[in-house]
DSSP file (Angstrom, degrees, kcal/mol; ACC not computed):
  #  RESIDUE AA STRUCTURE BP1 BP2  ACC     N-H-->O    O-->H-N    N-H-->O    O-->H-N    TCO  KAPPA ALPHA  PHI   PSI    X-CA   Y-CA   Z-CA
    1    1 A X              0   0    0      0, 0.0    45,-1.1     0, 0.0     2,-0.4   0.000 360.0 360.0 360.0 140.4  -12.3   71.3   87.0
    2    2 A X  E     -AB  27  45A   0     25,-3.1    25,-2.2    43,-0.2     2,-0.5  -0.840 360.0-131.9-121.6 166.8   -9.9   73.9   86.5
    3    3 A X  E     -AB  26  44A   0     41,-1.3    41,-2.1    -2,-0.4     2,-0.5  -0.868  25.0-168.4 -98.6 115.6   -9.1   76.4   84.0
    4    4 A X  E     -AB  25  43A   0     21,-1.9    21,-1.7    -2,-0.5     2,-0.4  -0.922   7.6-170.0-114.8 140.1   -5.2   76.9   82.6
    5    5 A X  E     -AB  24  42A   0     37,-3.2    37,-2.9    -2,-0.5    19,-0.2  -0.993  24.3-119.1-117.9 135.6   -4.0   79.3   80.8
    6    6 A X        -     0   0    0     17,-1.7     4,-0.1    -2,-0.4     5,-0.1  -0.554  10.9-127.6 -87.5 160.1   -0.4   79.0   79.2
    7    7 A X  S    S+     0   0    0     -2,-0.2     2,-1.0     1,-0.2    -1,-0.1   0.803 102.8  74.4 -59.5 -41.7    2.9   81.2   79.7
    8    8 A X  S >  S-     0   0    0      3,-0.1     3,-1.3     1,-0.0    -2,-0.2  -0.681  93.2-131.2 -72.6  89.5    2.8   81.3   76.0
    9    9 A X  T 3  S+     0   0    0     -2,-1.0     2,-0.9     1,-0.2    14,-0.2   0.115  93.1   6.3 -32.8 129.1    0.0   83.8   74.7
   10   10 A X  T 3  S+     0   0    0     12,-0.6    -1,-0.2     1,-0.2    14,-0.2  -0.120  84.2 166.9  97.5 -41.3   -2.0   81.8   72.1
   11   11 A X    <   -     0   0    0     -3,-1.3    12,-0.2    -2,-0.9    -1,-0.2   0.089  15.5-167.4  -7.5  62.6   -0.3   78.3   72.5
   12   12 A X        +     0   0    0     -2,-0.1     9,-0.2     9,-0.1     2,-0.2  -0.316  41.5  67.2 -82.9 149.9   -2.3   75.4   70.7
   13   13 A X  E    S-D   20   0B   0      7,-2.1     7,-1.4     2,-0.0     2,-0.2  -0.673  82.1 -63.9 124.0 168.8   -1.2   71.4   71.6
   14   14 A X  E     -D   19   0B   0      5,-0.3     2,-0.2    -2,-0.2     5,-0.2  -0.476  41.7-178.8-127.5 128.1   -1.1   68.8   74.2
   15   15 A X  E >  S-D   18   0B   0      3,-2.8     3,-1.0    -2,-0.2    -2,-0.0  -0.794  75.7 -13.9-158.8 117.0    1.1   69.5   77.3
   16   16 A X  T 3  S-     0   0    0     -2,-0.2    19,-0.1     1,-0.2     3,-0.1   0.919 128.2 -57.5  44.3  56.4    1.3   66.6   80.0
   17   17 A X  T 3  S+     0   0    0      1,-0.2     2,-0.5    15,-0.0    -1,-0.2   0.232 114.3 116.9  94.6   1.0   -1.7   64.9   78.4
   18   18 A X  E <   -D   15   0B   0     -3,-1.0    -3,-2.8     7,-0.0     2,-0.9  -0.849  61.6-132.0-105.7 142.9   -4.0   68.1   78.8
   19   19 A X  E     -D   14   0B   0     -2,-0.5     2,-0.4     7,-0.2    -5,-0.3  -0.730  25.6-169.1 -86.3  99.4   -5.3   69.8   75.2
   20   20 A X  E     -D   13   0B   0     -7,-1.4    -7,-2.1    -2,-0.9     2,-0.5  -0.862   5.1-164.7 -88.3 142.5   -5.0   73.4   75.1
   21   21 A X  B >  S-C   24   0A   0      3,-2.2     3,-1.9    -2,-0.4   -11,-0.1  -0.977  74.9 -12.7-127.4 128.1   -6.4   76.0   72.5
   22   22 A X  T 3  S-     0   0    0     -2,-0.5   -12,-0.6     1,-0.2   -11,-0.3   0.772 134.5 -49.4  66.5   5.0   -5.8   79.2   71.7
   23   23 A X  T 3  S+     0   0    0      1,-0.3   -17,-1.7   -12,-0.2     2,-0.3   0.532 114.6 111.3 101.6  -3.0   -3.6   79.1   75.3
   24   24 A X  E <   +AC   5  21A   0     -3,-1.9    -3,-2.2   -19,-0.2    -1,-0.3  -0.896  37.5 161.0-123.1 153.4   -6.4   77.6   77.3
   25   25 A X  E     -A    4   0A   0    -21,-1.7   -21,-1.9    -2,-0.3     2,-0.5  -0.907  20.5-142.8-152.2 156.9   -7.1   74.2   79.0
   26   26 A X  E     +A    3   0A   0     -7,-0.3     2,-0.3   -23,-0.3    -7,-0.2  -0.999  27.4 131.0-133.2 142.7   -8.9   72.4   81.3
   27   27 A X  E     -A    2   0A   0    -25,-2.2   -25,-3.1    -2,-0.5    -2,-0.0  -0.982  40.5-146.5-159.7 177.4   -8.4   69.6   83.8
   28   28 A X        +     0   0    0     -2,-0.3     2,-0.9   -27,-0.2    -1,-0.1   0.021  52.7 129.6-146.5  20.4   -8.7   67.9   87.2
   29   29 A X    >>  -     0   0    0      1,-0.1     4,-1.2   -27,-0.1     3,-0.8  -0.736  47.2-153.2 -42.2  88.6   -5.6   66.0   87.3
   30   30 A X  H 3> S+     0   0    0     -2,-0.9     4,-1.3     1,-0.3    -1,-0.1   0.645  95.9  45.5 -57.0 -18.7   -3.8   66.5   90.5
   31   31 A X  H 3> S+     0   0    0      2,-0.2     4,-1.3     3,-0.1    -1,-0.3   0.773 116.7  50.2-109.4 -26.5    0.0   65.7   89.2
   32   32 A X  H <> S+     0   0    0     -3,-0.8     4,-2.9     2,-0.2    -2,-0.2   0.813 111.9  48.0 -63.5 -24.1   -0.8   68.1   85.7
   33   33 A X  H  X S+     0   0    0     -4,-1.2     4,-1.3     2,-0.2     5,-0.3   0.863 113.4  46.1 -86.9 -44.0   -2.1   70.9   87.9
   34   34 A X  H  X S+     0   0    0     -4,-1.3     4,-2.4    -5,-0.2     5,-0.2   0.914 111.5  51.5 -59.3 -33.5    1.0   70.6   90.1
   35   35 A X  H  X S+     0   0    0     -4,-1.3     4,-2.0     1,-0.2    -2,-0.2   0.995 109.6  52.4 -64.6 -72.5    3.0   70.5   87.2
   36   36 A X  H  <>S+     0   0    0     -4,-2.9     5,-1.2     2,-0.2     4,-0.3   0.732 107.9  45.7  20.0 -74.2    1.3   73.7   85.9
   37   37 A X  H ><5S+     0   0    0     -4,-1.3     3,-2.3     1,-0.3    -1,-0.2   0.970 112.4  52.1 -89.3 -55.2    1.8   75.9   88.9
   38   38 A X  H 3<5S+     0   0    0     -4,-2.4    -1,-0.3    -5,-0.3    -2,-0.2   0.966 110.8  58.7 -33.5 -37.5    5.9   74.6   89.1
   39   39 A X  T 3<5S-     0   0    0     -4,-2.0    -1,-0.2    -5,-0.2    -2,-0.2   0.612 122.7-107.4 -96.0  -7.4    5.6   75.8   85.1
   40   40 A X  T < 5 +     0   0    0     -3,-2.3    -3,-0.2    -4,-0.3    -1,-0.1   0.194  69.9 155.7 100.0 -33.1    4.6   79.5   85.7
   41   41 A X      < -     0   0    0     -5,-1.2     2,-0.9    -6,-0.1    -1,-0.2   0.036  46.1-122.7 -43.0 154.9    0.6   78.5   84.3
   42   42 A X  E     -B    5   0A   0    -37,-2.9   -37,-3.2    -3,-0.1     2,-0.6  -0.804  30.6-171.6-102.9 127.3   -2.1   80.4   85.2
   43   43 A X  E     -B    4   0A   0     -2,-0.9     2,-0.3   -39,-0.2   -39,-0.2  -0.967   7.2-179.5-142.3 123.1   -4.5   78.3   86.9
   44   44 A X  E     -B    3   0A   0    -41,-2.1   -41,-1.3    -2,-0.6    -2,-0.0  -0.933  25.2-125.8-121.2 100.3   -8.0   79.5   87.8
   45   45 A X  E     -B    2   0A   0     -2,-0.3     2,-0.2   -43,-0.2   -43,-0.2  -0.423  20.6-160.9 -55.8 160.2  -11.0   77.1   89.8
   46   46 A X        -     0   0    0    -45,-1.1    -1,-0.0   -44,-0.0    -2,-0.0  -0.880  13.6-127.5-154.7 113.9  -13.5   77.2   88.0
   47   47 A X        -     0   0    0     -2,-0.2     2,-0.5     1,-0.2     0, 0.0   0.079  45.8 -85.4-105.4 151.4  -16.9   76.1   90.1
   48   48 A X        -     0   0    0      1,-0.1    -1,-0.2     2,-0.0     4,-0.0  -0.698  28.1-117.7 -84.1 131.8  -19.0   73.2   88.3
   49   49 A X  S    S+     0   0    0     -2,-0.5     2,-0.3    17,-0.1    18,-0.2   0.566  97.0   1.0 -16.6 -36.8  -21.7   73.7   85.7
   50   50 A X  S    S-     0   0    0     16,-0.1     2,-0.3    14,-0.1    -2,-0.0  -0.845  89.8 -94.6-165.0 167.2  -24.5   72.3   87.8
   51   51 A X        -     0   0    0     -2,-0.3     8,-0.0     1,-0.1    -2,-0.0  -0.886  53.4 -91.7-108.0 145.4  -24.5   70.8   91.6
   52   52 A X  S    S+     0   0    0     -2,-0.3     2,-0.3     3,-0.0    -1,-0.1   0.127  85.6  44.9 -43.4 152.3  -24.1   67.1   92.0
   53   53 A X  S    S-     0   0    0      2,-0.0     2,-0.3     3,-0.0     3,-0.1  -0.787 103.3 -36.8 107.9-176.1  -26.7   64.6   92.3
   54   54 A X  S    S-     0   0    0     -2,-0.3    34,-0.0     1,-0.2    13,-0.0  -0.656  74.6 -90.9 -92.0 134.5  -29.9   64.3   90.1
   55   55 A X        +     0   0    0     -2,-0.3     2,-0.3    29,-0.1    -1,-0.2  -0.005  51.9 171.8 -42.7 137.2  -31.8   67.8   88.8
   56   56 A X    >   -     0   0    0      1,-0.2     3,-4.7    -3,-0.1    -1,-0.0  -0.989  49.1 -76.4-156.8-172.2  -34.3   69.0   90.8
   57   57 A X  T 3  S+     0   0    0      1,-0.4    -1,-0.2    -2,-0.3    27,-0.1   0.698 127.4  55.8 -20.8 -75.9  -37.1   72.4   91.4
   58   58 A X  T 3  S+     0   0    0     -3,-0.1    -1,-0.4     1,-0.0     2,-0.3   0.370  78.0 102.1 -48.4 -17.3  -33.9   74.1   92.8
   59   59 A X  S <  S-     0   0    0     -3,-4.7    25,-0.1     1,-0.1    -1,-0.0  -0.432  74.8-126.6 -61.1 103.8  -31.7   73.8   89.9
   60   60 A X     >  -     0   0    0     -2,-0.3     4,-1.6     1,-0.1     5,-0.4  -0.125  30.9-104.8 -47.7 144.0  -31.5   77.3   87.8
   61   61 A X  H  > S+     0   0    0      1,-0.3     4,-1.7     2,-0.2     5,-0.3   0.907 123.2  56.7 -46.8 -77.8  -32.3   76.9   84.1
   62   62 A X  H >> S+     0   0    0      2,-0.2     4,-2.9     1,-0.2     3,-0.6   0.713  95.9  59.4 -34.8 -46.6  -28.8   77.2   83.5
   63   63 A X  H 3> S+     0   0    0      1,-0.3     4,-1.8     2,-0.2     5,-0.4   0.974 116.7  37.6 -43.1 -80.9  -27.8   74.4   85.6
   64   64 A X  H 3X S+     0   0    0     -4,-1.6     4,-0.8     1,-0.3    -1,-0.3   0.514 104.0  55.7 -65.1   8.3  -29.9   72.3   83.5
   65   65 A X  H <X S+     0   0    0     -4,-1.7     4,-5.3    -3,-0.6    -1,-0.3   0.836 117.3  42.7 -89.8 -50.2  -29.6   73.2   80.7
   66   66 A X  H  X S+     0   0    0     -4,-2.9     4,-3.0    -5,-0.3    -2,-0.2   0.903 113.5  56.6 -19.3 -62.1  -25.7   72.5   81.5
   67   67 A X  H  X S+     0   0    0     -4,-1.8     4,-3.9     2,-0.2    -1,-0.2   0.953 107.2  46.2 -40.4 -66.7  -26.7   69.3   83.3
   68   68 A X  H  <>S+     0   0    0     -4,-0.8     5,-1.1    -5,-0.4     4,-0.3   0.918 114.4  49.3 -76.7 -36.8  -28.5   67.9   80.2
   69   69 A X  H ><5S+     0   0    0     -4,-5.3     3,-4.8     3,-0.2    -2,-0.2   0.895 108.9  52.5 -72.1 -62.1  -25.4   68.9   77.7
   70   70 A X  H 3<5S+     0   0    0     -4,-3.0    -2,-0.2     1,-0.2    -3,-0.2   0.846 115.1  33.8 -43.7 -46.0  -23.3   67.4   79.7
   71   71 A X  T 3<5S-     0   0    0     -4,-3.9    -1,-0.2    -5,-0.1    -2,-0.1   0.245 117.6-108.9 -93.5  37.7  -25.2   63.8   80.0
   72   72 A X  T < 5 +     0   0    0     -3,-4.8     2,-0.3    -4,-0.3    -3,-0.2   0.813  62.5 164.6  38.2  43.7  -26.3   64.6   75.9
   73   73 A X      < -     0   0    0     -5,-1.1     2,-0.5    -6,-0.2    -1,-0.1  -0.656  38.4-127.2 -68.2 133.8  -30.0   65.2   77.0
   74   74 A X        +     0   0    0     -2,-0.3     2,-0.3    12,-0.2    16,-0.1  -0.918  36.6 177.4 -71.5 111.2  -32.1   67.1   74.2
   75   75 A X        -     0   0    0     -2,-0.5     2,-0.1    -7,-0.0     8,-0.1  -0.899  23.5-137.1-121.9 145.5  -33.8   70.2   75.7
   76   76 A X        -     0   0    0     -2,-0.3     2,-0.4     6,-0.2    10,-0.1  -0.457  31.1-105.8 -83.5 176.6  -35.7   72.6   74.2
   77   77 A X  S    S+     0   0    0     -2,-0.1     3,-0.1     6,-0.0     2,-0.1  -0.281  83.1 120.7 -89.2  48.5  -35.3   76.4   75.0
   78   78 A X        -     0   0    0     -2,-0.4     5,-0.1     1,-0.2    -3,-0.0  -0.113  65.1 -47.1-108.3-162.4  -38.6   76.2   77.0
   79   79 A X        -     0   0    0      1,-0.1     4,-0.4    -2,-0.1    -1,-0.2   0.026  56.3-101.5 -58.1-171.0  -39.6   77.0   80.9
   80   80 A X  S  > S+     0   0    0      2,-0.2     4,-2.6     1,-0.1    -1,-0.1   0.851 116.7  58.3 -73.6 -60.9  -37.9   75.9   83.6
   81   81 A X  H  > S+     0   0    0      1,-0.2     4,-3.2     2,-0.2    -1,-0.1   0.799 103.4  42.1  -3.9 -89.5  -40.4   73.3   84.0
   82   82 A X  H  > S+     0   0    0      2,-0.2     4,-1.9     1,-0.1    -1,-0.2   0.624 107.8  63.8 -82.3  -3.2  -40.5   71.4   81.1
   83   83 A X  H  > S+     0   0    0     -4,-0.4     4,-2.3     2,-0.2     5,-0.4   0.943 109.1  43.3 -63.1 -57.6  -36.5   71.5   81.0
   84   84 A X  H >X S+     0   0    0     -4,-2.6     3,-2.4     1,-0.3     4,-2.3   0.976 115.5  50.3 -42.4 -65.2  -36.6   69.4   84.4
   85   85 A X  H 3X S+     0   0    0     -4,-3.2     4,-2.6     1,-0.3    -1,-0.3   0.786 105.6  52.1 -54.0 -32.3  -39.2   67.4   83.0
   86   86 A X  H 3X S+     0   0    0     -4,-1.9     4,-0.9     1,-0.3    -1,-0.3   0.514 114.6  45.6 -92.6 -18.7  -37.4   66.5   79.7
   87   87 A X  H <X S+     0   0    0     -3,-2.4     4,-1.6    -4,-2.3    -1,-0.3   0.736 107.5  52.7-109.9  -7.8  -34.4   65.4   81.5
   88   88 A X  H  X S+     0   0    0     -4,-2.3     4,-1.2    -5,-0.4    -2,-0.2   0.904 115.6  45.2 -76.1 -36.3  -36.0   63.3   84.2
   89   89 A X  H  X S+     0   0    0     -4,-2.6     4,-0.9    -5,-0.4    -1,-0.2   0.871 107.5  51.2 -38.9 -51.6  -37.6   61.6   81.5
   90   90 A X  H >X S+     0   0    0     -4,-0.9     4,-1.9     2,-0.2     3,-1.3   0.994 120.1  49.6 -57.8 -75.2  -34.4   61.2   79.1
   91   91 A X  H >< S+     0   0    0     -4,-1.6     3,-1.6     1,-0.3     4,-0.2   0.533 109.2  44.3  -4.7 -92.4  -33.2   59.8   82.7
   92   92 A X  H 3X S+     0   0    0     -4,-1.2     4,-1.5     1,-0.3    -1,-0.3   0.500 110.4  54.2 -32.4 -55.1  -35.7   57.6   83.5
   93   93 A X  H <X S+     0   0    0     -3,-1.3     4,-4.1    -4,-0.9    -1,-0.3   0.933 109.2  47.7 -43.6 -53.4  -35.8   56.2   80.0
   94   94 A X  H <X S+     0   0    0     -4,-1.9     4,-0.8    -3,-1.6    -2,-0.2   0.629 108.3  59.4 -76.6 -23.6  -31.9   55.3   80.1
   95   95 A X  H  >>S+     0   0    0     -5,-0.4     4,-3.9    -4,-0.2     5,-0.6   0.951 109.5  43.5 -84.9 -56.3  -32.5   53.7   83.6
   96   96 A X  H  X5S+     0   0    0     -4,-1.5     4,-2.6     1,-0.3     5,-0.4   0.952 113.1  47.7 -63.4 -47.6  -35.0   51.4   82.2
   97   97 A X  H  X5S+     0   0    0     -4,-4.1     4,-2.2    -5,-0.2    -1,-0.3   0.973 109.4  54.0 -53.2 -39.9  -33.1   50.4   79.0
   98   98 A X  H  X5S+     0   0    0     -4,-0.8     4,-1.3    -5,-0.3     5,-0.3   0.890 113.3  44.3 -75.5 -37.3  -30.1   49.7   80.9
   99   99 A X  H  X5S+     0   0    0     -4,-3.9     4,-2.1     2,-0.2    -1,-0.2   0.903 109.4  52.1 -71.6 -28.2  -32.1   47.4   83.2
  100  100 A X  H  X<S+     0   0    0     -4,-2.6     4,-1.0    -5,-0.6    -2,-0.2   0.920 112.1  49.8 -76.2 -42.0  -33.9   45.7   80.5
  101  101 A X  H  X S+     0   0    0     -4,-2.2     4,-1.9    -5,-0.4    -1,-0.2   0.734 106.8  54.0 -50.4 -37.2  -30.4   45.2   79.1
  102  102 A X  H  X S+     0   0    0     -4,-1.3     4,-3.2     1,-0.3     5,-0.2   0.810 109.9  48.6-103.4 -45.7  -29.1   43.8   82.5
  103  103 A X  H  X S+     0   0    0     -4,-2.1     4,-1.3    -5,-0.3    -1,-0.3   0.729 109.1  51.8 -88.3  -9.8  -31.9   41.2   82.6
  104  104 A X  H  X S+     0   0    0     -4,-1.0     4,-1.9     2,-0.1    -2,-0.2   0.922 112.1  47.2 -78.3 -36.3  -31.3   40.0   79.2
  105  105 A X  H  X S+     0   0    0     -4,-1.9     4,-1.9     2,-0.2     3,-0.4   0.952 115.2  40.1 -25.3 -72.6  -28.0   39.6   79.9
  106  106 A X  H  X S+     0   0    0     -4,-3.2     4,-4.8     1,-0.2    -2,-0.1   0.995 119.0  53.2 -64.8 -61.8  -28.5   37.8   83.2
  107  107 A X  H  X S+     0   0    0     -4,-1.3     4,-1.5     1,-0.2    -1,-0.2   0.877 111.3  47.4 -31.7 -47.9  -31.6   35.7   81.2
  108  108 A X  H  X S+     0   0    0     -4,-1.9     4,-2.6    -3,-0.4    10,-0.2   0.939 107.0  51.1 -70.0 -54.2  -29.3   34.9   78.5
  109  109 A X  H  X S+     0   0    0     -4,-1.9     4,-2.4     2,-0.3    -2,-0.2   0.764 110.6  54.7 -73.0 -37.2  -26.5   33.7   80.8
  110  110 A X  H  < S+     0   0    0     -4,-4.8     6,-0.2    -5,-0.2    -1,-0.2   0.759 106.2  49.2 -74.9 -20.6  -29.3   31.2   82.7
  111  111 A X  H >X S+     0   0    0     -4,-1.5     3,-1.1     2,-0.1     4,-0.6   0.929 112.5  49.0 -84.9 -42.9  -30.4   29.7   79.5
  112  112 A X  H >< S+     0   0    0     -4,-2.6     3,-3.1     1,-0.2    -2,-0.2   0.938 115.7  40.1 -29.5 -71.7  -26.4   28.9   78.6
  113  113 A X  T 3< S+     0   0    0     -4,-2.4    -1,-0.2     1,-0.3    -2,-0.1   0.620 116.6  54.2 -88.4   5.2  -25.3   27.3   82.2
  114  114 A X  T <4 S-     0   0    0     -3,-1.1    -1,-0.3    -5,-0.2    -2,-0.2   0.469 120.0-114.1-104.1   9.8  -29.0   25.4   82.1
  115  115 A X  S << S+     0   0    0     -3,-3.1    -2,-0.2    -4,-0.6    -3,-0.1   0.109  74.6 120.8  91.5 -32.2  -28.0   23.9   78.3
  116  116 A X        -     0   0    0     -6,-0.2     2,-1.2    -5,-0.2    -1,-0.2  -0.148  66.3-106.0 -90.6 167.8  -30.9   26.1   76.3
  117  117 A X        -     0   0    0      1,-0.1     3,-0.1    -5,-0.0    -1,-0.1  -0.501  40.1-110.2 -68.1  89.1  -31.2   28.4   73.7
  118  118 A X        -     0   0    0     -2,-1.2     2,-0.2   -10,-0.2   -10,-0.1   0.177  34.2-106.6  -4.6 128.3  -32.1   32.1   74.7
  119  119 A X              0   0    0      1,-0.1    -1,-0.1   -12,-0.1    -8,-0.0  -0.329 360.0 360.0 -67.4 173.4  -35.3   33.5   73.8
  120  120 A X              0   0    0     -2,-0.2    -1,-0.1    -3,-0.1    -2,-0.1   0.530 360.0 360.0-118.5 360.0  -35.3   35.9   71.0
């Protein structure tokens, strides 16, 4: 993601589909970011919150605590520890609902094409 700032001090509004406030923006568009730098913007990288992949030991509190706003994990302001733990859980939860989802789905779709009614 990168950081823009516009030629116009202060500048709030939508310019080639990216939101600015107060004169600042963010994006990763490749054809807004060229447009940008043609336009005189100030355009700054700006390194990602957290490293890709799934948390682990190595992650600084700050990565996760980042890590868990971005995927709208609830953390407390506790150790290091229980941050890690609280989002491999959230995780871990979300994997299983979404699978349990997947097989009611598929479950549902085998009672259709065999003529019966889904259990409930």
């Amino acid at each position: 993601m990168a950081g823009i700032t516009t030629p116009v001090e202060g500048y709030t509004g939508v310019v080639v589909g990216v939101s600015f406030v107060d004169g600042h923006g963010e994006t990763d568009n490749p054809a807004a970011l060229a447009y940008f730098a043609r336009q005189g913007y100030t355009i700054e990288d700006t390194a990602p919150a957290f490293p890709d992949g799934d948390p682990t030991e190595k992650w600084t509190g700050d990565q996760l605590k980042a890590f868990a706003a971005a995927k709208e994990i609830t953390v407390t302001d506790g150790k290091k520890a229980d941050v890690l733990k609280a989002i491999t859980d959230a995780l871990a939860e979300r994997t299983a609902t979404a699978e349990a989802e997947q097989k009611r789905i598929a479950d549902e779709k085998a009672a259709a094409a065999a003529g019966a009614t889904p259990a409930q």
